[in-house]
Steps between C-alpha positions, in 0.01 A plus 500: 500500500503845574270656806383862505496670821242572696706828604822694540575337798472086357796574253770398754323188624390394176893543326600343792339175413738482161197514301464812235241783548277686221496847615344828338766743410388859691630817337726570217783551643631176286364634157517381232601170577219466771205763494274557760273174550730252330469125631839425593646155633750563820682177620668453841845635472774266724725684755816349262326568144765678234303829453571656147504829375194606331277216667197638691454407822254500782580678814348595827522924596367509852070448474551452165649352157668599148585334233802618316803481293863394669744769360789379720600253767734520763587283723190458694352832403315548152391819343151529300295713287200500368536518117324857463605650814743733463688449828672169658289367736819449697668206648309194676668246726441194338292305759197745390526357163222223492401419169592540108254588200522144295199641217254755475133474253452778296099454278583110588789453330795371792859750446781333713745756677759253633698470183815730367279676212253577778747599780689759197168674377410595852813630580504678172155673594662577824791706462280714235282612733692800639633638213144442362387680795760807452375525166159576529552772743698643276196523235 
């Protein structure tokens, strides 16, 4: 069973109990794949979990969290972007990775984002965001 948080501040303490967490996506810095508002289910990510490219995970940026795509791992460092960002969000050391997106709800219908065809699409999305970008300044 999945809890929702009371606040910000629960999602470490409630991940840390290994059970999942329905949070409400903020922003659109993941769109398409996850617009503003979207239920999405986050579950506890272990210190020793495999972390693939293209997953979206759940990590902790000072007072606050994101929830974006893994573009490369390395080592103990990972680098993420939000799907229509334009820049890298940069690297994160890997303990401030606490969760992974298992599913989101879109008009009730459950999408899961852990597979490969999930994992591609996003990463498709991603990389044509800046040329997107440089194209429509140029119109």
């Amino acid at each position: 069973m999945a809890t929702t948080p009371e606040t910000d501040r629960d999602f470490d303490a409630l991940l840390a109990t290994g059970k999942p967490v329905l949070l409400k996506a903020r922003g659109n810095s993941m769109y398409p794949m996850i617009p503003d508002g979207t239920q999405v289910l986050v579950a506890p990510l272990a210190p020793t979990a495999r972390l693939k490219i293209g997953q979206v995970v759940f990590a902790r940026t000072g007072q606050s969290y994101l929830l974006h795509r893994v573009l490369k791992v390395a080592g103990d460092k990972v680098l993420l972007k939000g799907d229509w960002n334009r820049a890298q969000d940069g690297w994160f050391a890997r303990d401030l990775l606490i969760g992974w997106a298992v599913c989101l709800w879109r008009n009730g219908e459950r999408f899961p984002l852990e597979g490969c065809v999930a994992r591609r699409a996003g990463l498709v999305v991603s990389a044509m965001i800046p040329p997107l970008g440089r194209l429509l300044r140029l119109i």
